[in-house]
Phi, psi and omega in degrees: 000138196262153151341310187296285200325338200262322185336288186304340161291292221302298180331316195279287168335305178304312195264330172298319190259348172250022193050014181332143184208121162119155173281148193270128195247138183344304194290332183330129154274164182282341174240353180248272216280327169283009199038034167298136178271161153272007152298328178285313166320319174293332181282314192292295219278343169310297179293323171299343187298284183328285194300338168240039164064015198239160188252127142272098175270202185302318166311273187325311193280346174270059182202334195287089186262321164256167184289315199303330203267328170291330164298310171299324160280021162235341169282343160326282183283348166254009132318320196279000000 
């Protein structure tokens, strides 16, 4: 799966459970320009699990800052 493609999950994932509206661009952060709350974050990381079959731990979710950092912690994890 390319980069672009896990994009395009995260981007779906955004707009079905968070109302996400508009494209999601690699450099976004998730709490300053996406305004995620941590109910949302929890919501964001429940659903990306689901959509790509993958566990995010604790290592992951503290490193996740950016669209870029979720992506690369899901192409990570789905290599593993």
């Amino acid at each position: 799966m390319t980069d672009a493609e896990i994009l395009a999950g995260i981007t779906e994932v955004a707009r079905d459970h968070l109302g996400w509206e508009g494209a999601l661009r690699p450099e976004m952060r998730l709490v300053g320009e996406m305004q995620l709350d941590s109910l949302k974050l929890l919501t964001l990381a429940i659903e990306v699990e689901n959509r790509f079959r993958v566990r995010l731990d604790d290592e992951d979710e503290s490193r996740i800052e950016t669209v870029a950092d979720l992506v690369a912690a899901i192409r990570k994890r789905r290599a593993d």
